[in-house]
N, C-alpha and C positions, 0 to 999 in steps of 0.2 A: 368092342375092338374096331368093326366097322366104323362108327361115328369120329371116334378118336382119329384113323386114318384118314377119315373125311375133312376133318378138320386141320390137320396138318397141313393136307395140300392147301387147305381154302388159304392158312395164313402163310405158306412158299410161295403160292403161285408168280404174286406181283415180282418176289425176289429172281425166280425164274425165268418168268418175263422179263424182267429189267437187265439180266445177264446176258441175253438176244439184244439188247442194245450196243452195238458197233459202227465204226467209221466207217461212212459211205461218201462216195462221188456218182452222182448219176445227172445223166440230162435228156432235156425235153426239147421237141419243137415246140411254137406258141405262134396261135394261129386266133385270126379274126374271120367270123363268117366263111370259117371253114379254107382263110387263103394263109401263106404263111407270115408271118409276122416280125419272125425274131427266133431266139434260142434262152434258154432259161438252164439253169445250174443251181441244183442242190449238194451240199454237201456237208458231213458232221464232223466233226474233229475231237480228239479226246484231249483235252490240256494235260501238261505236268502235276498241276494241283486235284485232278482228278476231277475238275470240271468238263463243262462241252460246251462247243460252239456249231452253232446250226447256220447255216449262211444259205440264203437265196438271191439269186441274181440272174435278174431278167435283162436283155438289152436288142433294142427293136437292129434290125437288120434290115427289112424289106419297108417299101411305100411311103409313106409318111414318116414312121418312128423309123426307119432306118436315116431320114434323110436327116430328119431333127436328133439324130445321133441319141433316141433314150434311153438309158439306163436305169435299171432301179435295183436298190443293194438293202437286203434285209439281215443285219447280226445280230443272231441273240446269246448271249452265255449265259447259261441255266447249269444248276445243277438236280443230279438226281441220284433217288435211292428207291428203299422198295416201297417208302411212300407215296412216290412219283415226282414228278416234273416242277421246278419253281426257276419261275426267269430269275437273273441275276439283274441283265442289261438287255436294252434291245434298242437297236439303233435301225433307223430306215430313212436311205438317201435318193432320191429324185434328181436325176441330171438331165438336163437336155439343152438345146440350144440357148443360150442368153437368160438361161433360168434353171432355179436347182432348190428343190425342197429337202430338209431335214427333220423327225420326227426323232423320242428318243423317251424312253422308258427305264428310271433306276430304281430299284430295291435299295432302301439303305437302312434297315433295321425294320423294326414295325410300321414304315412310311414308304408310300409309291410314290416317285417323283415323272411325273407326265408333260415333257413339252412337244407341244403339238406344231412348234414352230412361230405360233406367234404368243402366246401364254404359257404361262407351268401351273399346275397342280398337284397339288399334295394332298395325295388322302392316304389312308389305311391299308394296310398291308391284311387283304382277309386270311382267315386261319386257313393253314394249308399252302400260305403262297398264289400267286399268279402265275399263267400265263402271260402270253406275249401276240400278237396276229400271226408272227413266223413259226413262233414252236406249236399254237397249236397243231400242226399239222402231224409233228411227230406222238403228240399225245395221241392223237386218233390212229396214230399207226401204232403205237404199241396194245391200245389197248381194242382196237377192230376183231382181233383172235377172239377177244371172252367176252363182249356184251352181246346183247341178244338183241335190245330193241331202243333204249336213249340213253342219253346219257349230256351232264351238263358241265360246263369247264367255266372257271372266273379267269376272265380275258381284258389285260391292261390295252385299252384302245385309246384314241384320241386325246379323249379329257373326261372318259371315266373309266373305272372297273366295271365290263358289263360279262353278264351271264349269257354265254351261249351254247345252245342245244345244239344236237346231233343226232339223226338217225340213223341207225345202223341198218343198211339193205339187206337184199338177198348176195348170193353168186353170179355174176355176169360173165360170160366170154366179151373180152374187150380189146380192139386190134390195135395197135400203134404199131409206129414204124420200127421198133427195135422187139416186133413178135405181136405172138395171140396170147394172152393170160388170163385165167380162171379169175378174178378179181373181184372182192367185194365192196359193193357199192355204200356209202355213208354220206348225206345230204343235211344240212345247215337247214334246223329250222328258223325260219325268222318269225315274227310274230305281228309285220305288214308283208301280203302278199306282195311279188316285184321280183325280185333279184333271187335267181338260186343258184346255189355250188354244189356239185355233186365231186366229189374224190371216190377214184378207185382204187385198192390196194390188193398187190396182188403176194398170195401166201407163198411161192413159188419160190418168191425176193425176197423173202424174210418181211413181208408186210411192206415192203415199199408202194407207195404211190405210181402207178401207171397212166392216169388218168385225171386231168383235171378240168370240168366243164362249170363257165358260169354264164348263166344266162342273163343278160341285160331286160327292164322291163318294157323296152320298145322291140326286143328280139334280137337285139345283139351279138353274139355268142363270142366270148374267150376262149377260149383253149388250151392247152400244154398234155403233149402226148410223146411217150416214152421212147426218146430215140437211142438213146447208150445207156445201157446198162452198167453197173458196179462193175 
């Protein structure tokens, strides 16, 4: 009887889990070297069709990127079930003074279509679907609750499907300007030392992100820390 109830939850869980998936708006400041930078905006949206769209959007305010007016705009439409997360679309726009980048990621059957903006590729659609650079963020927040220690996602990037690892932290107290939250830490393995991202999510938010720190390998530091909550 035991085992049997065991295993129920094991195969609910995801369904579970995926029913805590809801529309949010939340924003961050985004800071360099600790000064302030800019404002950045998350937010999910449910479609009609019972898809989602997940949108980020950075845009510099202060110094430099305020003056070169940048903006950058992340969409992805993905759908999901209790097997989890597979991009649809993802589209990523670069603006700033006298210049503007477009990137663009499509699903169209068992094919990934990749323009990086100056070439396309077409490879394979791996079993299970992709990611996207923007959604992985939400996959690590839903699933931060129940892994213990890695875990690996197939990630449509530039001009290929690459596999990217994850470690899953301890609990951290972590301060931003919209509060203190209990927050667990998850860091981006890479496989050349250099650049690290650490993400905090805090259980509090339903798994939202409070914290985003990437280090540059000259010692640069990026930033985004939680100033409006949902």
């Amino acid at each position: 009887m035991l085992k049997r109830l065991l295993l129920i939850l094991l195969l609910t869980w995801p369904m579970l889990a995926l029913a805590e998936l809801s529309p949010f708006k939340i924003g961050f400041e985004m800071l360099r070297d600790g000064k302030r930078l800019g404002r950045a905006e998350l937010s999910l949206v449910k479609q009609a069709d019972g898809s989602w769209q997940f949108s980020s959007v950075n845009q510099g305010t202060e110094g430099l990127a305020g003056m070169a007016k940048v903006s950058i705009r992340e969409l992805s439409m993905f759908d999901a079930d209790a097997a989890g997360m597979r991009t649809r679309s993802y589209t990523y726009q670069q603006d700033m003074l006298f210049k503007s980048r477009r990137r663009s990621v499509t699903v169209d059957g068992d094919r990934v279509r990749l323009d990086d903006g100056d070439d396309v590729h077409d490879l394979a659609l791996p079993a299970g679907g992709v990611l996207d650079r923007n959604l992985i963020l939400l996959a690590l927040m839903r699933d931060v609750s129940g892994t213990e220690s890695e875990r690996t996602y197939a990630v449509a990037d530039k001009r290929e499907i690459d596999t990217q690892r994850f470690r899953f932290g301890a609990v951290e107290q972590v301060t931003t300007p919209a509060g203190v939250f209990a927050a667990r830490s998850v860091l981006r393995v890479r496989e050349n030392p250099g650049r690290t991202t650490t993400t905090w999510f805090a259980e509090s938010l339903g798994w939202l992100p409070v914290r985003i720190l990437q280090v540059e390998p000259d010692g640069e530091t990026l930033e985004l820390r939680l100033e409006r909550k949902p």
